[in-house]
N, C-alpha and C positions, 0 to 999 in steps of 0.2 A: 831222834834220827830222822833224817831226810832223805827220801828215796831219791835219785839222782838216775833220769833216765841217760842210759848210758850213749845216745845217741847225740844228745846233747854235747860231748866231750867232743875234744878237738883229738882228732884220732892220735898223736904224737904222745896227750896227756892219758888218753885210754888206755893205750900199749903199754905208758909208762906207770898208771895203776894198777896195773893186771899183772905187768913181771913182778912189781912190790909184795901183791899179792901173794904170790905164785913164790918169790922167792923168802918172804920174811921165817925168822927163825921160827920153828917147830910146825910147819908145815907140812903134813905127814902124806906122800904117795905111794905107799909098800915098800914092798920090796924091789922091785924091780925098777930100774935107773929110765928116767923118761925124758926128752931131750924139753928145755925149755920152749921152744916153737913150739913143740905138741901138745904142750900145758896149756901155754897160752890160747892155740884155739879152742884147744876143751872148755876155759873158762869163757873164750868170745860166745861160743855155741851157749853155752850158760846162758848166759845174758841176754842172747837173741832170742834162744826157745823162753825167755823168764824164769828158769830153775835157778836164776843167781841176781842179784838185783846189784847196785852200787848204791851206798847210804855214805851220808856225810853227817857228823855228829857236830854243829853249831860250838858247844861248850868249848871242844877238843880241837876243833877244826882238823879233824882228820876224816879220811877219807877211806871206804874199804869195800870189798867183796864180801857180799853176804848170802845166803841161800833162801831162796824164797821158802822153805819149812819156818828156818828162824824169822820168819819176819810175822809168822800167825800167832 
């Protein structure tokens, strides 16, 4: 995996891996219904404070939101 600082994305391409994120199957937010734009900054704030990083897996060539826990 490649850590991919998130600053480096073309912010059209950021927005558009963070809803992927945010909206891919088994995604789990509780119970309670949370509007996608609220997601999405929760995960920008991620990113900015480092509690969530972006990695790119070479092999796969995909791309995704990970949590800086999982990355130690």
């Amino acid at each position: 995996m490649i850590k991919v600082p998130y600053e480096d994305l073309e912010p059209h391409t950021l927005r558009a891996l963070v809803e992927e994120f945010i909206t891919r199957e088994g995604t789990e937010y509780g119970y309670e219904e949370v509007a996608l734009e609220t997601k999405v900054r929760q995960v920008m704030s991620q990113l900015q404070n480092e509690t969530a990083f972006i990695t790119f897996d070479p092999e796969t060539e995909t791309a995704t939101v990970v949590s800086a826990e999982s990355l130690e």
